[in-house]
C-alpha positions as CSV (number, residue, x, y, z in Angstrom):
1,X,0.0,0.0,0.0
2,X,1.5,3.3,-0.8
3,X,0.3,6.3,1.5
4,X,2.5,8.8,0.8
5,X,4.2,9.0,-2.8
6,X,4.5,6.9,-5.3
7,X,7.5,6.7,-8.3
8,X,7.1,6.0,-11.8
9,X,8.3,2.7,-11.3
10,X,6.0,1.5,-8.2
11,X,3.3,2.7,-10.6
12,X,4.2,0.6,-13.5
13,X,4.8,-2.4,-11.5
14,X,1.2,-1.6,-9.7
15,X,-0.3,-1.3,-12.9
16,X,0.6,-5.0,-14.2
17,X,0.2,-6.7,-10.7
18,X,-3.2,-7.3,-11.2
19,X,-4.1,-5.6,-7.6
20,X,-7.2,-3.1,-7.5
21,X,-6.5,0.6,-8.7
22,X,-7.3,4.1,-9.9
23,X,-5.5,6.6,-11.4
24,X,-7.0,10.7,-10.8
25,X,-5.1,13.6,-13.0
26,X,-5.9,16.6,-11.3
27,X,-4.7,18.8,-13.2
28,X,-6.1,22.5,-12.8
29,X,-5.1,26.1,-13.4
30,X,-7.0,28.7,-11.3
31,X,-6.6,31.6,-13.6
32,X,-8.1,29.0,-16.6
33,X,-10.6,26.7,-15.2
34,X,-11.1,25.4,-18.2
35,X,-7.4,24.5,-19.2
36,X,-7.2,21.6,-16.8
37,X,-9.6,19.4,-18.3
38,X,-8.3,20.5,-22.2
39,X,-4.8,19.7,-21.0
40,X,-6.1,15.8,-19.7
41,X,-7.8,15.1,-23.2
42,X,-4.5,16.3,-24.6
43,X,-2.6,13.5,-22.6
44,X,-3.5,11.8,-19.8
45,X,-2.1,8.7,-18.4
46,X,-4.3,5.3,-19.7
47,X,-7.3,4.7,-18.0
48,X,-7.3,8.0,-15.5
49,X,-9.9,9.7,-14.1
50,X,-10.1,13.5,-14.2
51,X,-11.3,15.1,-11.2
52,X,-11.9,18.4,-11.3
53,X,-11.0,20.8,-8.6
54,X,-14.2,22.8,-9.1
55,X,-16.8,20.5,-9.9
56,X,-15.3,17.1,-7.6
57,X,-13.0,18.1,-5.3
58,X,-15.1,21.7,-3.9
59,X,-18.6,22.5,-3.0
60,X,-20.7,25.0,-4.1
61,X,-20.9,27.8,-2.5
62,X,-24.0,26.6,-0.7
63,X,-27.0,24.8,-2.1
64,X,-30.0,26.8,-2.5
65,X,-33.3,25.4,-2.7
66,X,-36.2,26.1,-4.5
67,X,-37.5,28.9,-2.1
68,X,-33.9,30.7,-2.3
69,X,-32.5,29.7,1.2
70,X,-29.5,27.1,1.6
71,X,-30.1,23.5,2.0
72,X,-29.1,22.8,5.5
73,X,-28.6,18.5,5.4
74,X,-25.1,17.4,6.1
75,X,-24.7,15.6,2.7
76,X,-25.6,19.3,1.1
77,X,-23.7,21.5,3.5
78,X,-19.8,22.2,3.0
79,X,-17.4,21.1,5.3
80,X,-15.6,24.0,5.0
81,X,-15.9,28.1,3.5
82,X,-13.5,29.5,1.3
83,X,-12.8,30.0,-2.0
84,X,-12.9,26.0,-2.9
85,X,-15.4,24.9,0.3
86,X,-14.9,20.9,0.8
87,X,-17.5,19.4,0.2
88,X,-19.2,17.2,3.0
89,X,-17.7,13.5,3.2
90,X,-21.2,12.3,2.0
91,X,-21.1,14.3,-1.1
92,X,-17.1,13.3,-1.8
93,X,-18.0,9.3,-1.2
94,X,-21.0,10.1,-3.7
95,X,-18.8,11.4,-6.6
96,X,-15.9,8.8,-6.0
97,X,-18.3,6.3,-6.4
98,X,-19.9,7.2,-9.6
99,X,-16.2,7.4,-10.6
100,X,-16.4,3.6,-9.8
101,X,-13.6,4.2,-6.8
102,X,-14.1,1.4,-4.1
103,X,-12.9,1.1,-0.6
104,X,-10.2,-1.9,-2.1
105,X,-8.1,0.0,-4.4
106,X,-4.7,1.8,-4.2
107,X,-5.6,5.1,-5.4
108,X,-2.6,7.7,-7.5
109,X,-3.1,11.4,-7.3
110,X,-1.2,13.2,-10.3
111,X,-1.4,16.2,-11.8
112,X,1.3,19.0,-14.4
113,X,1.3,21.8,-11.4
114,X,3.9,20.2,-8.5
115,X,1.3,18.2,-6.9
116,X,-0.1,21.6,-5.9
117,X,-4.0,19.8,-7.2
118,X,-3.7,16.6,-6.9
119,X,-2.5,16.8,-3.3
120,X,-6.3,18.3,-2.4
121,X,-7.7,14.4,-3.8
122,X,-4.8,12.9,-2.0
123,X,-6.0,14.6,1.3
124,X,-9.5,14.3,1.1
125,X,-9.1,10.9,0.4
126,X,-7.1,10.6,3.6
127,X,-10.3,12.8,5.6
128,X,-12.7,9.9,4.1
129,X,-10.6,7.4,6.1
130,X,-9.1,6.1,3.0
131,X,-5.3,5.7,3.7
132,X,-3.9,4.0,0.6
133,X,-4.2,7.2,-1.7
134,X,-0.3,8.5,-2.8
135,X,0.8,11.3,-5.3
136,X,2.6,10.2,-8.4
137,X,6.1,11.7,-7.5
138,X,7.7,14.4,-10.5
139,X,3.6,14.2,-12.0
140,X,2.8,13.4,-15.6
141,X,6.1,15.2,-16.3
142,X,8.3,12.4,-14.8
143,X,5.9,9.7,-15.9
144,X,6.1,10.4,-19.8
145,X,10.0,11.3,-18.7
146,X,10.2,7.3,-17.9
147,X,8.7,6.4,-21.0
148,X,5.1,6.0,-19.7
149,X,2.5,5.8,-22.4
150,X,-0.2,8.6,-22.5
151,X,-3.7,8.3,-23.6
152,X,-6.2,10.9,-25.6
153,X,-9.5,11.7,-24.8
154,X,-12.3,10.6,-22.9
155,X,-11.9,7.5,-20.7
156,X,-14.7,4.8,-21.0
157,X,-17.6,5.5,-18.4
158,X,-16.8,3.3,-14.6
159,X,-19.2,1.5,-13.4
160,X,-20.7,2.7,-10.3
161,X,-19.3,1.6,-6.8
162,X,-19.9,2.3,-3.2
163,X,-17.6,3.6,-1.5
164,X,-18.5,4.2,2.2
165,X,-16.3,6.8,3.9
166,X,-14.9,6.0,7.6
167,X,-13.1,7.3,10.3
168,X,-11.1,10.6,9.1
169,X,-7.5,9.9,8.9
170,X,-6.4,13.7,9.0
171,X,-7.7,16.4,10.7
172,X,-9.6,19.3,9.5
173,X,-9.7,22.9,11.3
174,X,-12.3,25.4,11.3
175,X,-11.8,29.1,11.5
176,X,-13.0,29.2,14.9
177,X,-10.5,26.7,15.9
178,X,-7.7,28.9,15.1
179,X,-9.0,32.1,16.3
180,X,-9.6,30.0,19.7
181,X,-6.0,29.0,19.4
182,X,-4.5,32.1,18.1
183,X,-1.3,33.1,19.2
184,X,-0.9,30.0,22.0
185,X,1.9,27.0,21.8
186,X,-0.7,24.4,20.9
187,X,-1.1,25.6,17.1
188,X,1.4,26.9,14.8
189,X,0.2,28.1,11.3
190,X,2.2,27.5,8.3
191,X,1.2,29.6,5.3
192,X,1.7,27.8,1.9
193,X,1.0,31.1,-0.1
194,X,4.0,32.8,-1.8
195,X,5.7,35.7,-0.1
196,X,4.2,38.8,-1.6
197,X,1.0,37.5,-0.7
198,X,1.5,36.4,2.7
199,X,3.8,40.1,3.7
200,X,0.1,41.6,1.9
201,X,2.1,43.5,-1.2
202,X,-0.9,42.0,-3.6
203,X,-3.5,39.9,-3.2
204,X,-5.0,38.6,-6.9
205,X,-7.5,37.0,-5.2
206,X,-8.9,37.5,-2.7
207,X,-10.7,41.2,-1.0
208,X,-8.0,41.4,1.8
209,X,-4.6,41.0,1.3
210,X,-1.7,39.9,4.5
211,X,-1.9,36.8,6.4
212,X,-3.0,35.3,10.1
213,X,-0.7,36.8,12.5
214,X,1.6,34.5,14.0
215,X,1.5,32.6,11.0
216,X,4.9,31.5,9.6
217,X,5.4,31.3,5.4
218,X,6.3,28.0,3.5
219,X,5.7,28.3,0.0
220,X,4.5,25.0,-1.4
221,X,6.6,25.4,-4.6
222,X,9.7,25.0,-1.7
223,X,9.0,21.3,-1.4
224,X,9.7,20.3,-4.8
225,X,13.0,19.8,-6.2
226,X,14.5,21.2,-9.8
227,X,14.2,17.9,-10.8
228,X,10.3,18.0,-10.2
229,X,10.3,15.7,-7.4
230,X,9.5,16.0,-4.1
231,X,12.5,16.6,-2.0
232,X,14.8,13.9,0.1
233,X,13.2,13.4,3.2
234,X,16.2,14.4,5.1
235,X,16.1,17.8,3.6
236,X,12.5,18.4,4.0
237,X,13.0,17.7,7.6
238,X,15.9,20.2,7.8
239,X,13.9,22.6,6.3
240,X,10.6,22.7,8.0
241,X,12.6,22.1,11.5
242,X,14.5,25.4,10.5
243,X,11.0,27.0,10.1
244,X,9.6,25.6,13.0
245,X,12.3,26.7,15.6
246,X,12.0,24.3,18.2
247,X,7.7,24.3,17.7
248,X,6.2,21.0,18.0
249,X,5.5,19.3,14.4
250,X,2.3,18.1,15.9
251,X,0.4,21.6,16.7
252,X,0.8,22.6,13.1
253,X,-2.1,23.6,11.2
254,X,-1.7,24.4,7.7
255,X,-3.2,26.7,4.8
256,X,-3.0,29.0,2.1
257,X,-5.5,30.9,0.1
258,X,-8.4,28.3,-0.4
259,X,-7.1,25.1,1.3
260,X,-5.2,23.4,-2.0
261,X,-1.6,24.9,-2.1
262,X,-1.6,24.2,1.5
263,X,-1.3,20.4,1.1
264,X,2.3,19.9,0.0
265,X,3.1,21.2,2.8
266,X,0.7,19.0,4.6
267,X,2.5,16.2,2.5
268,X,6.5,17.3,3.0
269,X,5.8,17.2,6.9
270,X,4.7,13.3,6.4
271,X,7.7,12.4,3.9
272,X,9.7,13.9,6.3
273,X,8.9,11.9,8.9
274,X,7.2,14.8,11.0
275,X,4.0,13.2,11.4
276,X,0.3,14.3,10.5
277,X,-1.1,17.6,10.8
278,X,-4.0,19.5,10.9
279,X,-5.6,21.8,7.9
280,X,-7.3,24.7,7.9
281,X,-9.5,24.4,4.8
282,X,-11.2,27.7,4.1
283,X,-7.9,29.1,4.7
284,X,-7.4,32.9,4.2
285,X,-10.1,33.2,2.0
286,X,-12.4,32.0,4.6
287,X,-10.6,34.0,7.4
288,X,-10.9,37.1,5.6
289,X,-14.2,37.2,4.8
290,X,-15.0,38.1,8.6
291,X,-13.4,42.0,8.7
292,X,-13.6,40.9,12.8
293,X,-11.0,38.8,12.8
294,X,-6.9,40.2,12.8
295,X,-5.2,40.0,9.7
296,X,-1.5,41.6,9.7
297,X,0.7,42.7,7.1
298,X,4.9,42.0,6.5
């Protein structure tokens, strides 16, 4: 079972061992919704599923029903706010079953963006109690690098499964939690965002620029390697022990804009070997949105 990453080569030899799998690309572009999807008929590897980060992997902004107020049922409520809301576990273990996902397969994550997408799948996977999800190491880059053959196209339709979520494997933070915990020793926030959006010197997205104070900035591109790869794990420890400065591993809670660049982070602490932590989902976009809770600047 692979629960972390996965190389080229373990996905080969997974491919012709005959064991239950699925492949996702998640390739995305937030500035081009549209591009991700183009760019998977383009090339995609055989037999993949695409999951979109808009349409499977977020919820809408809140269901309304026919009388204009939002549907208020767990399976129709988001697990999160932000920019790209989770949706609730029910609706995720809805989608990956008409995918034709089942609780018995080894599920790899790709995508072309330094796992910066395909990280969100590998996570919520992960918070549906699903632990044998793992991100194709280098992406689609590496894998046509090796030799890997690509597909064109649309895939041929699954046939529906049922896939029953189960105890969450990670853990999920509200913005409540954080305020609660705000500037104590029992949570450390990591920013994934790059730098001149967490000191607040532009913000393309969202109404407020800066970041949570306290927080301390780790730009997800900084786990990945020139060569595309994640990191040695030796060196991703070095590095996010430098950041951390003596804090413990375990009261991290990480995020970035909308809760997706946030999780390569999420994923060096783990190859690391720094353990699990926490996520704040709605992230800064969520935060923000509340003008009563601090925001600072630098």
């Amino acid at each position: 079972m692979y629960t972390t990453l996965i190389s080229t080569t373990q996905l080969q030899a997974l491919i012709g061992s005959g064991k239950p799998f699925m492949v996702f690309d998640c390739t995305f572009d937030l500035m081009q919704p549209a591009s991700g999807q183009q760019l998977y008929l383009q090339a995609h590897i055989p037999g993949a599923v695409y999951a979109n980060l808009d349409t499977a992997l977020s919820a809408p902004h809140g269901a309304p029903s026919s009388d204009g107020s939002v549907i208020a049922t767990d399976a129709g409520r988001p697990a999160s706010g932000g920019r790209h809301p989770l949706p609730s576990r029910e609706a995720f273990a809805t989608w990956l079953s008409s995918v034709g996902f089942s609780n018995d397969m080894q599920a790899v994550v790709y995508d072309r963006n330094g796992a910066n997408y395909c990280g969100r799948l590998w996570w919520m996977l992960k918070w549906a109690g699903h632990d044998a999800v793992a991100a194709l190491d280098g992406g689609l880059q590496a894998w046509q690098a090796a030799g890997g053959p690509v597909a064109t196209g649309e895939e041929a339709a699954h046939f529906q499964s049922n896939f029953a979520f189960g105890t969450p494997l990670r853990r999920l933070v509200s913005a409540e939690e954080v305020l609660k915990d705000l500037g104590r020793p029992a949570q450390t926030l990591i920013d994934a965002r790059a730098p001149a959006r967490f000191r607040g010197e532009t913000e393309p997205l969202d109404p407020v620029a800066g970041h949570i104070p306290g927080a301390l900035n780790r730009p997800f591109a900084q786990n990945i390697g020139a060569d595309g790869l994640f990191k040695p794990a030796d060196q991703l420890r070095q590095e996010f022990e430098t950041l951390l400065a003596g804090r413990d591993p375990a009261s991290v809670v990480h995020h970035c804009g909308s809760g997706v660049s946030a999780i390569p982070n999420v994923l060096g602490m783990e190859i690391a070997g720094l353990g699990q932590s926490a996520l704040f989902a709605g992230s800064w976009s969520e935060w923000c949105s509340d003008p009563s809770r601090p925001f600072a600047k630098g």
